[in-house]
C-alpha positions in Angstrom: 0.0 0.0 0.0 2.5 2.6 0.9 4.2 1.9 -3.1 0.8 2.7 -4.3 0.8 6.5 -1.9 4.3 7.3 -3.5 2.7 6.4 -7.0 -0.4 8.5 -6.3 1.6 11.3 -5.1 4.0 11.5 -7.5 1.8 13.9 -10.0 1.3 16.1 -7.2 5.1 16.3 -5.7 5.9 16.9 -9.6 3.5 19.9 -10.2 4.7 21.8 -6.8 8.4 21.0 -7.8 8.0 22.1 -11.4 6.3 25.6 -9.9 9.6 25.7 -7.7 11.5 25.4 -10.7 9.6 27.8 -12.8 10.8 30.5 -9.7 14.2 30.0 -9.9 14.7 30.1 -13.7 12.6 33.5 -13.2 14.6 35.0 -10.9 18.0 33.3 -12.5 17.2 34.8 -15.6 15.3 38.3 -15.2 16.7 38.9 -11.8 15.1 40.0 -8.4 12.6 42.8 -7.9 13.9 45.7 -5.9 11.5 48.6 -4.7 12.3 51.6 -6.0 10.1 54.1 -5.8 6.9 54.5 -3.8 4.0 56.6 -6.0 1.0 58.4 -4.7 -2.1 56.3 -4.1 -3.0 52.5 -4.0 -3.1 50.4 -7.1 -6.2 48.2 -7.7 -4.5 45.1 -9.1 -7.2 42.9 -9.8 -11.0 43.6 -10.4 -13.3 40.3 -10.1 -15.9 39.7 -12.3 -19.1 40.8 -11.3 -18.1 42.3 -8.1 -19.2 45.9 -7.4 -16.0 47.7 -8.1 -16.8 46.1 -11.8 -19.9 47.9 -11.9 -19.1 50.8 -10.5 -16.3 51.3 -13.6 -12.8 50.5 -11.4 -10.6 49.0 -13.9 -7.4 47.0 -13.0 -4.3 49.2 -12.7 -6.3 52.3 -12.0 -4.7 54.2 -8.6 -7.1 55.4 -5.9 -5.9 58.9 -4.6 -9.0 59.5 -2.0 -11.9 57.2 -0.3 -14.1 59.8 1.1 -12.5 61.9 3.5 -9.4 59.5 2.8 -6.6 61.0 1.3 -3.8 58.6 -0.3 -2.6 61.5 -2.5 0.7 61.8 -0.6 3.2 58.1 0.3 6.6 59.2 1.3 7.8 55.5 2.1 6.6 51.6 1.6 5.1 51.9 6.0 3.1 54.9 4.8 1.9 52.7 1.4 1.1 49.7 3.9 -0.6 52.2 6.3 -2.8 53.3 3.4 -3.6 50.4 2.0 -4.8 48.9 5.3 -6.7 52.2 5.9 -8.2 51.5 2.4 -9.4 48.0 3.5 -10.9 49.1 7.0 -13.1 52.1 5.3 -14.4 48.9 2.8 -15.2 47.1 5.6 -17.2 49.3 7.5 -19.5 51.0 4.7 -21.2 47.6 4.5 -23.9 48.8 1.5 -23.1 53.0 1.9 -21.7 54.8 -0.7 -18.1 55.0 -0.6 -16.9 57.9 -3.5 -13.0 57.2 -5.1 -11.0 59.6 -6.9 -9.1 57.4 -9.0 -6.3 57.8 -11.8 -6.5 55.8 -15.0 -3.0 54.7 -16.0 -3.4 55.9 -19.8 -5.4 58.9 -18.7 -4.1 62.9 -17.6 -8.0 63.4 -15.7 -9.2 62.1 -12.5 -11.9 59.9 -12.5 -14.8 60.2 -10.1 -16.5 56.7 -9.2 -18.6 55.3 -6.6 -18.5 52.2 -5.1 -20.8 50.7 -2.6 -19.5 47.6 -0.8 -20.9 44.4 -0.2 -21.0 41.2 2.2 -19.4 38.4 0.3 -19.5 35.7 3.0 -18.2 36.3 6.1 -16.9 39.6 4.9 -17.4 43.5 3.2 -15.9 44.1 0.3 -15.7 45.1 -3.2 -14.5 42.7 -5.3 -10.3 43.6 -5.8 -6.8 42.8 -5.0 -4.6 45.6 -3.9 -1.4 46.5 -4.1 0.7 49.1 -3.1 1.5 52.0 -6.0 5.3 51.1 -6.3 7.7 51.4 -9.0 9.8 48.1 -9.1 12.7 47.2 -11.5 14.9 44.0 -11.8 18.6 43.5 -10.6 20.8 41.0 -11.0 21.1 38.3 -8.4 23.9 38.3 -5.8 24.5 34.4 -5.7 23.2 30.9 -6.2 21.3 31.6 -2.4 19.5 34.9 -3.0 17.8 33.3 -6.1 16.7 30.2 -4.1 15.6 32.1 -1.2 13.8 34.8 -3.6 11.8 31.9 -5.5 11.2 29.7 -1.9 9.3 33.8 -0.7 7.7 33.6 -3.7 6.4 30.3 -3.7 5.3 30.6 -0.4 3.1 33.3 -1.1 1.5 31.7 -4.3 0.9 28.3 -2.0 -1.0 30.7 0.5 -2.9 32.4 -2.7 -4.1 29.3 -3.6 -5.0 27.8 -0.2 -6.8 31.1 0.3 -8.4 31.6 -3.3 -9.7 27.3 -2.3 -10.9 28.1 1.4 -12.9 31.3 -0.3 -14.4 29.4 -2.9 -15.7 26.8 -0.5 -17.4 29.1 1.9 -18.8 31.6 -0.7 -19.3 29.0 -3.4 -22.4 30.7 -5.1 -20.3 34.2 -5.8 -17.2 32.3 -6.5 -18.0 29.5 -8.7 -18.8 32.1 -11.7 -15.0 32.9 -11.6 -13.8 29.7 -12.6 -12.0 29.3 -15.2 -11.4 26.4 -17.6 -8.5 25.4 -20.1 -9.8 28.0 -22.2 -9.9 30.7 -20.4 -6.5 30.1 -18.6 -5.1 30.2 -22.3 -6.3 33.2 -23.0 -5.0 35.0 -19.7 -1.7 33.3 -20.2 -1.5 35.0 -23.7 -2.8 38.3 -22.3 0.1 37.7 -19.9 2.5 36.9 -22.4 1.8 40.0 -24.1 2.6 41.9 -21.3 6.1 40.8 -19.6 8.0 37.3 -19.3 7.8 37.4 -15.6 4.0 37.7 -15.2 3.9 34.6 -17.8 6.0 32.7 -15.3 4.7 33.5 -12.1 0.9 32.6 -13.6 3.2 29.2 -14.9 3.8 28.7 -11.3 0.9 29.8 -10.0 -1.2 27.2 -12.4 1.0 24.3 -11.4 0.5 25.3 -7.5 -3.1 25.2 -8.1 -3.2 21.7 -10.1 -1.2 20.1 -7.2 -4.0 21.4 -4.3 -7.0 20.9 -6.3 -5.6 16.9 -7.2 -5.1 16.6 -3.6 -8.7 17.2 -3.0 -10.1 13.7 -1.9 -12.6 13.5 -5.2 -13.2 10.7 -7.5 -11.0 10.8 -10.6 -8.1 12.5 -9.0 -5.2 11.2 -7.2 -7.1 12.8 -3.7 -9.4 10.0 -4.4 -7.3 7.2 -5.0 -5.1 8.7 -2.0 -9.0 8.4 0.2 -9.3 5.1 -0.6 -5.8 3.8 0.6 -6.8 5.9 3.9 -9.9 4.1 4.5 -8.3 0.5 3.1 -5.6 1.3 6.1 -8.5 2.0 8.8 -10.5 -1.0 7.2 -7.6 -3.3 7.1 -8.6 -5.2 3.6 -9.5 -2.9 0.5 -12.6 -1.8 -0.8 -14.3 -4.5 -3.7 -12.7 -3.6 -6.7 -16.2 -3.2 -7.9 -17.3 -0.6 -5.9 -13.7 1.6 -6.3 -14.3 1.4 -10.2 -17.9 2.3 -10.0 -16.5 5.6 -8.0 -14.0 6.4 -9.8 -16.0 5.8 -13.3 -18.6 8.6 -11.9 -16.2 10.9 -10.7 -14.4 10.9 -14.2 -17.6 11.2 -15.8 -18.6 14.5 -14.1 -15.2 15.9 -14.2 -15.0 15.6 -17.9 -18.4 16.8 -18.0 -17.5 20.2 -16.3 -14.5 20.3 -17.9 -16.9 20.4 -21.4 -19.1 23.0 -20.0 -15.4 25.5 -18.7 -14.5 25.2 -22.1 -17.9 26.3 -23.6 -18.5 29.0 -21.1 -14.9 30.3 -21.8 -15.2 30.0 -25.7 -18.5 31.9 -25.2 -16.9 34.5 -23.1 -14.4 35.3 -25.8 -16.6 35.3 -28.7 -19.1 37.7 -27.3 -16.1 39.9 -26.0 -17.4 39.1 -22.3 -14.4 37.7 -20.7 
């Protein structure tokens, strides 16, 4: 039995050492980001689909300057741009369904935007639907040695493991607002060419980031992936004699079944998307 674990696990071990990998050739070849200069306001670096900061207008890279009485207009270091930030984030929080008025910057525009955004419960939280960042300038450097590179890609796939851990634990306990933002093989094409387009390192870290994600999700215990055949050698260990063959083929057979059958419908829903300029 414990031959069959090691063979069960070996996809999984080989997708999080391949995104370890995928670091370090980064970093090895484009070198390591260095903070260079911190800008005025906070950078909204993600917008989610459907979310209220989408319908109010917020765009992705756009740069709030002023939440309300907030002003974010003036960062003289990277404490003050985590101070802001935070502030950012507590004012979200607490204007559960109010009105909350930005003055934002659009990257590849000279006026200031005025937009309105009204926050809402998403779970067990208030929010509006983004990923923030501070509004930082960063350029690459060369690495030092051999260690800085490995210690720079282990930081950096630390945090992606979190992201997906996180991005896994939020789609299980707000499945009906989350499930909408999956995306299948299509659709992960398509952002991996959008990313392609933009800079070598964004491709990578979303190569990384992809491989990460295919090791957690084929740990979950599910028919058709190896989290299900791992189950079954759990409970063939608490049993003491394995299941009928039968019965583990019967499983399995189903749980192939619907998870080609949603793969089917990703790909559709994506290729939809696309066509109609949706997504």
């Amino acid at each position: 039995m414990y031959k069959r674990q090691v063979v069960m696990s070996a996809g999984v071990l080989a997708n999080l050492a391949f995104a370890y990998l995928v670091l370090v050739l980064m970093f090895a070849l484009l070198g390591i980001p260095s903070v260079t200069r911190i800008q005025p306001g906070i950078l909204i670096a993600q917008v989610m689909p459907g979310s209220p900061a989408e319908r109010a207008g917020l765009q992705a890279e756009d740069v709030v300057l002023r939440a309300a009485d907030h002003d974010y207009s003036d960062l003289a270091d990277a404490a003050s741009a985590l101070a802001a930030l935070n502030d950012f984030q507590t004012l979200i929080r607490s204007s559960e369904n109010q009105p909350v008025p930005l003055q934002v910057r659009r990257r590849e525009k000279e006026a200031l935007l005025e937009i309105t955004v009204i926050p809402e419960r998403q779970g067990e939280k208030v929010a509006i639907g983004v990923s923030l960042a501070p509004n930082q300038e960063v350029n690459l450097r060369p690495a030092q040695n051999l260690g800085e590179i490995l210690t720079e890609a282990g930081n950096a796939y630390q945090r992606l493991v979190m992201m997906n851990l996180t991005g896994l634990q939020e789609l299980l306990r707000n499945f009906q607002n989350t499930a909408t933002q999956i995306s299948g093989p299509v659709g992960i094409v398509k952002i991996g060419a959008d990313l392609a387009r933009d800079d070598v390192a964004s491709l990578l870290n979303f190569t990384a980031l992809i491989s990460i994600n295919l090791a957690v999700l084929n740990l979950l215990p599910l028919p058709g992936l190896d989290g299900g055949h791992i189950a079954f050698l759990i409970l063939e260990a608490i049993r003491g004699k394995r299941l009928p063959r039968e019965v583990e083929e019967r499983v399995m057979q189903t749980g192939l079944a619907l998870l080609l059958g949603l793969g089917v419908f990703l790909i559709f829903k994506d290729t939809l998307a696309i066509v109609t300029g949706s997504g």
